[in-house]
C-alpha positions as a LaTeX table, in Angstrom:
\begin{tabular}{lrrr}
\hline
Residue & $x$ (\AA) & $y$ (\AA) & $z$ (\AA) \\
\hline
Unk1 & 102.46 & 110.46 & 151.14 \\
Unk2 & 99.35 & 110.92 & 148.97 \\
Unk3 & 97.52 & 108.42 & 146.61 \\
Unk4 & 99.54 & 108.75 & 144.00 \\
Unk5 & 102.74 & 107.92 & 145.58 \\
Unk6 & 101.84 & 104.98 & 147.65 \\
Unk7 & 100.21 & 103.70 & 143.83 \\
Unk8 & 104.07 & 104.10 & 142.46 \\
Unk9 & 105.76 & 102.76 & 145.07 \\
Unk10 & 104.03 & 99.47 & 145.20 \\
Unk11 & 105.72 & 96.38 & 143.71 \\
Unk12 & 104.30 & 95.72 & 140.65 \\
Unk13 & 101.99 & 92.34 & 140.75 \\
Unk14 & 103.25 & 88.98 & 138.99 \\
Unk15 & 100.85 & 87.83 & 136.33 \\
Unk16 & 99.37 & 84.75 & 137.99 \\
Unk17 & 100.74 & 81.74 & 136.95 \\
Unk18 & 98.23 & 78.60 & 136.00 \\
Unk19 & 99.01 & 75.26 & 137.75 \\
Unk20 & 100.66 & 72.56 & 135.84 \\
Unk21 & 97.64 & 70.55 & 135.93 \\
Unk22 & 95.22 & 72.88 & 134.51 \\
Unk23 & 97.43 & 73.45 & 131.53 \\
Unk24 & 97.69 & 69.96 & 130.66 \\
Unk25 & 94.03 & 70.10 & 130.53 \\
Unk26 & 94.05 & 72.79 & 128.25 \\
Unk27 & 96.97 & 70.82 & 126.13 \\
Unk28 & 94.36 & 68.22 & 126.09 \\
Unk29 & 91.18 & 69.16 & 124.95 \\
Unk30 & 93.02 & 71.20 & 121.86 \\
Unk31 & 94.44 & 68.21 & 120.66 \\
Unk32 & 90.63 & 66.35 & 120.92 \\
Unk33 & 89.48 & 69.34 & 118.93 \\
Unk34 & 92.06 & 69.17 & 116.36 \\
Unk35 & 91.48 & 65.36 & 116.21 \\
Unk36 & 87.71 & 66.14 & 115.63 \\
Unk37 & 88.06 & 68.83 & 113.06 \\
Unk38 & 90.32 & 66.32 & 111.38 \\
Unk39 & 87.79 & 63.45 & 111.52 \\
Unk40 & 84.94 & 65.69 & 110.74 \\
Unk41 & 86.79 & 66.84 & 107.31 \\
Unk42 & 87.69 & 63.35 & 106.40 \\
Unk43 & 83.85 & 62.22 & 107.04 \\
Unk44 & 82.74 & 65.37 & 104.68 \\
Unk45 & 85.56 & 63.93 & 102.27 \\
Unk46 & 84.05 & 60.34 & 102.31 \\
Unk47 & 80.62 & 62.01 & 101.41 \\
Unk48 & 81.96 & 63.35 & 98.21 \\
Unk49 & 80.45 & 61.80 & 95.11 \\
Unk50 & 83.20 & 59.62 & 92.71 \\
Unk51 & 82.78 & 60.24 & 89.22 \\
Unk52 & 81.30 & 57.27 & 88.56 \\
Unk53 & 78.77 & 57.41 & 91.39 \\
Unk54 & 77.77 & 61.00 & 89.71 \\
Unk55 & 77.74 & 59.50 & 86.47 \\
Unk56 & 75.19 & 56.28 & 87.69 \\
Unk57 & 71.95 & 56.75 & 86.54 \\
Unk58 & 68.44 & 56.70 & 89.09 \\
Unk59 & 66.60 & 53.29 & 87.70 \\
Unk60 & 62.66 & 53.37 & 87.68 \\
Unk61 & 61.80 & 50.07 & 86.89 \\
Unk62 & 58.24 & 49.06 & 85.78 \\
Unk63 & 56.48 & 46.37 & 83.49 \\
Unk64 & 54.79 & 46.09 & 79.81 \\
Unk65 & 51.68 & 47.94 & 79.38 \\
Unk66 & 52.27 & 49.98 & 82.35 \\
Unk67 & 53.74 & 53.92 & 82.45 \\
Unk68 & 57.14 & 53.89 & 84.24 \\
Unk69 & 58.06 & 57.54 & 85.88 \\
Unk70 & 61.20 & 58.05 & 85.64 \\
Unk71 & 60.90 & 61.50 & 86.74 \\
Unk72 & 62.02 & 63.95 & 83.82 \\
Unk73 & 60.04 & 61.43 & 81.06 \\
Unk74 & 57.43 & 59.00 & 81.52 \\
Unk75 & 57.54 & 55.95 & 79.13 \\
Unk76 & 55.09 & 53.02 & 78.56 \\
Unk77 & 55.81 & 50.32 & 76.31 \\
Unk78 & 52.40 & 48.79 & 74.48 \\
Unk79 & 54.21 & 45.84 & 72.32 \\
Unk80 & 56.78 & 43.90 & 71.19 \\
Unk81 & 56.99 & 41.86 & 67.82 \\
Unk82 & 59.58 & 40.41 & 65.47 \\
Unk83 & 60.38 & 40.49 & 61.91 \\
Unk84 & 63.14 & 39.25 & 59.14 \\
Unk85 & 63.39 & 42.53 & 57.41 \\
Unk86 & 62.64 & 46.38 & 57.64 \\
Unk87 & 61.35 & 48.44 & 54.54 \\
Unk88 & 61.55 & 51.98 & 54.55 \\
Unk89 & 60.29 & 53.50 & 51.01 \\
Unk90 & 61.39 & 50.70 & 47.87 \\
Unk91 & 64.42 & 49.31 & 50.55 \\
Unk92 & 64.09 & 46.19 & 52.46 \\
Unk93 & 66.83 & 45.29 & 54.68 \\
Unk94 & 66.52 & 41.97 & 56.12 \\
Unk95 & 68.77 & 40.06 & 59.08 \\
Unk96 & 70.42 & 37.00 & 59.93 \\
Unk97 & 69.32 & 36.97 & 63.33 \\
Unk98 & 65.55 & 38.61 & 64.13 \\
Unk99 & 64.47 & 42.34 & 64.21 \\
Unk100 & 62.96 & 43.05 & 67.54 \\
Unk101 & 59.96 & 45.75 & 67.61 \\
Unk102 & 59.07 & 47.98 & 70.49 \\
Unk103 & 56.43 & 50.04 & 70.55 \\
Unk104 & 56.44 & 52.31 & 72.70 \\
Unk105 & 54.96 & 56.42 & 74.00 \\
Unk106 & 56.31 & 58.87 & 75.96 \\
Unk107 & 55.36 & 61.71 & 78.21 \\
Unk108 & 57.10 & 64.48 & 80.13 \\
Unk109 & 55.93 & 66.94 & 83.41 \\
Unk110 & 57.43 & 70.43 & 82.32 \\
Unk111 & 60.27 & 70.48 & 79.75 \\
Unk112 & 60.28 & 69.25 & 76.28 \\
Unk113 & 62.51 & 66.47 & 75.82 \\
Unk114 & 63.86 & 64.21 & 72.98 \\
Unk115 & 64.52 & 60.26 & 74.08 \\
Unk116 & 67.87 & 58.62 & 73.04 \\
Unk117 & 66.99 & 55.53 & 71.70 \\
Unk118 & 67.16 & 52.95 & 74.44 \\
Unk119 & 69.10 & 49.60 & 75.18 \\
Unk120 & 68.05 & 45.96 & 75.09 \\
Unk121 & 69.00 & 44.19 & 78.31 \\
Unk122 & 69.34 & 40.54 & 77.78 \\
Unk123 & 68.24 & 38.15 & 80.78 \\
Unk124 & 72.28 & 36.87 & 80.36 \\
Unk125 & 73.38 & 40.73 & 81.18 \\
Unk126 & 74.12 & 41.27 & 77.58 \\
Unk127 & 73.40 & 44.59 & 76.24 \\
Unk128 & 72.17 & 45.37 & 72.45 \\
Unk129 & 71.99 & 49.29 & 70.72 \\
Unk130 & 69.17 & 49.90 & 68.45 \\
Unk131 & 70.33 & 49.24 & 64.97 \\
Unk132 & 71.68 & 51.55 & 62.57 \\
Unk133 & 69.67 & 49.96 & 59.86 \\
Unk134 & 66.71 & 51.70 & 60.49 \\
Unk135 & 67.32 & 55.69 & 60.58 \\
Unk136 & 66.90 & 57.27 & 64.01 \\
Unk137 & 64.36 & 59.80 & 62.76 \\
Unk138 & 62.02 & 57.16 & 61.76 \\
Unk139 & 61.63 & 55.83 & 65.47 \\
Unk140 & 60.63 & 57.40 & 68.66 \\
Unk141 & 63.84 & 59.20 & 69.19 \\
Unk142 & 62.58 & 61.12 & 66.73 \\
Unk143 & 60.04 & 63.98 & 68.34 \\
Unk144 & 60.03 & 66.39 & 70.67 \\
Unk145 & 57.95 & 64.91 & 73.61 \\
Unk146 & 55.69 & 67.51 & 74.85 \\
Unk147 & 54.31 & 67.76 & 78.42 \\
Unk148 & 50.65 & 66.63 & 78.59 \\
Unk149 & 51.13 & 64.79 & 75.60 \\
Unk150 & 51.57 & 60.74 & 74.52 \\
Unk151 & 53.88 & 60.62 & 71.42 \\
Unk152 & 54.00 & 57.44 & 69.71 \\
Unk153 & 56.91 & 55.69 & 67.85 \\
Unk154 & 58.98 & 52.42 & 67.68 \\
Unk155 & 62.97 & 51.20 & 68.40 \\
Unk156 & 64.14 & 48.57 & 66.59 \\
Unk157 & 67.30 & 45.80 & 67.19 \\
Unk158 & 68.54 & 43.00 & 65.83 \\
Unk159 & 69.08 & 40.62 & 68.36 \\
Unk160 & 69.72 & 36.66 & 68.73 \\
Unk161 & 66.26 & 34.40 & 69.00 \\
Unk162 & 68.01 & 33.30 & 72.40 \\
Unk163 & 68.17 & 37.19 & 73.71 \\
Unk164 & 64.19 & 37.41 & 73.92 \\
Unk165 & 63.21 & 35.26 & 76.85 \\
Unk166 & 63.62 & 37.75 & 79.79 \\
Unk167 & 64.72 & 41.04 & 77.80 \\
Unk168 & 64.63 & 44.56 & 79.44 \\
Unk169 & 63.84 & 47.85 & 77.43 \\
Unk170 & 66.22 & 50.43 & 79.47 \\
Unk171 & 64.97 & 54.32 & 78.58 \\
Unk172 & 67.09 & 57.35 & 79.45 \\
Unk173 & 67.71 & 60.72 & 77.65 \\
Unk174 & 70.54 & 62.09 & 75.73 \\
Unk175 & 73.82 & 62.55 & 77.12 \\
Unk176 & 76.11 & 65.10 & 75.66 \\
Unk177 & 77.09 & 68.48 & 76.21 \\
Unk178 & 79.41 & 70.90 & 78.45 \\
Unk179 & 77.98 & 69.41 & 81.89 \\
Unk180 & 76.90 & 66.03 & 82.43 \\
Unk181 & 74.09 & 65.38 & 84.06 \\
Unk182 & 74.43 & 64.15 & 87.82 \\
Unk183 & 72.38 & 61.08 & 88.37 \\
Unk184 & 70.41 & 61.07 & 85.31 \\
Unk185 & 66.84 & 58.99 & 85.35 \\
Unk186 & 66.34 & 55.93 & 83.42 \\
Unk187 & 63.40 & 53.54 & 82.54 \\
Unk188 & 63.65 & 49.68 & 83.02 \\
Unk189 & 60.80 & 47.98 & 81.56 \\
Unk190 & 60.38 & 44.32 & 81.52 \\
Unk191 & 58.98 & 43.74 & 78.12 \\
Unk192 & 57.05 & 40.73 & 79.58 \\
Unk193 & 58.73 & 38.05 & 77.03 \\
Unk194 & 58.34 & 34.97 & 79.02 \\
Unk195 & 59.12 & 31.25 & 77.34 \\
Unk196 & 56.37 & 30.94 & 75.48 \\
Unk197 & 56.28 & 34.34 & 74.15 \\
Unk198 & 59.42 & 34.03 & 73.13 \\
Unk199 & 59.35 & 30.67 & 71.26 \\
Unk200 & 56.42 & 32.48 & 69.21 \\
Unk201 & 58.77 & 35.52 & 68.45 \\
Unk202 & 61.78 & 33.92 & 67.68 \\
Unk203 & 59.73 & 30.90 & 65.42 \\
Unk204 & 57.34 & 33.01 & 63.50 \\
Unk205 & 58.48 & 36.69 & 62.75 \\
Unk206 & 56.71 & 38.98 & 60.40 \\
Unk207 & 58.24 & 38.52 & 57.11 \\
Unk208 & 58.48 & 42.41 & 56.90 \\
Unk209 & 57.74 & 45.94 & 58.89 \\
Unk210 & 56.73 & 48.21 & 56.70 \\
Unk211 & 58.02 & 51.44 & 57.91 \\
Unk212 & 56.10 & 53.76 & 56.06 \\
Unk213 & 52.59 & 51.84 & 57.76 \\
Unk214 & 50.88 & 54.80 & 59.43 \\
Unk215 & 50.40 & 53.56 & 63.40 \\
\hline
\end{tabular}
């Protein structure tokens, strides 16, 4: 008998068969993968950004008098005054309540940037626009602000007497467009109106701003 025919006459071998023990094993750590695979996608999940944590701005907060960088725009607010009316050319346009007057400058690093004009944040947690009585391209919402460059301008509101003590000046740039911006910078700046300061705001306001007063 040669080679060859002991080769086909020899039973053919049975695949070996693992022990029931080791195959549990085997049972077992695929289901701890699967479990962590699971977990790990659920973690990656929970690190996903809500709308409204995308749409929450980064605060820089900072004082009177002193240049808060926010990042994108650097802002610095040099005073604060009152007044019972606004004139812009032959108008006047008074208040009941008081016009509040921030004046303010802003810088940027790279890119040229306009500022929206900012809200007043109350010491109560009340929140105040700049008022529409004064025309947004007379105030510092106005100009391009240029990198290496301090423009100049002021925001106006007409606020309560009781809404100066305490009151916050919060910057940011405009919103708008096909993508939001994620976590957009703002400036908080404590405008440094402490009790007395604000009993001599509130009691004895300009009688008028003349808007057309070159700076």
């Amino acid at each position: 008998m040669t080679a060859t025919d002991e080769e086909r006459s020899a039973p053919p071998r049975r695949a070996r068969r693992e022990p029931p023990r080791r195959r549990a094993a085997v049972t077992v750590l695929n289901t701890l993968v699967g479990l962590l695979l699971v977990a790990g996608a659920v973690a990656v999940q929970s690190l996903e950004l809500s709308q409204a944590e995308k749409d929450a701005p980064i605060t820089y907060v900072g004082a009177k008098d002193a240049a808060v960088d926010a990042g994108r725009f650097s802002v610095r607010v040099k005073k604060v005054s009152t007044a019972r009316a606004v004139k812009s050319g032959d108008e006047v346009v008074p208040t009941e309540q008081v016009f509040l007057v921030i004046e303010a400058e802003a810088t940027v690093p790279q890119k040229p940037v306009h500022l929206a004009p900012p809200t007043l944040l109350a010491a109560d947690g009340k929140k105040f626009v700049a008022t529409d009585k004064v025309d947004k391209t007379l105030t510092l919402a106005n100009p391009w602000i240029q990198p290496g460059w301090w423009a100049s301008g002021r925001f106006f509101f007409e606020v309560p007497p009781g809404a100066l003590l305490g009151a916050q000046a919060v910057f940011k740039l405009p919103t708008g467009g096909l993508y939001a911006e994620p976590l957009p910078p703002e400036a908080q700046v404590d405008l440094g109106i402490d009790t007395a300061i604000a009993k001599q705001l509130s009691s004895a306001p300009a009688d008028v701003v003349d808007l057309d007063e070159k700076k």
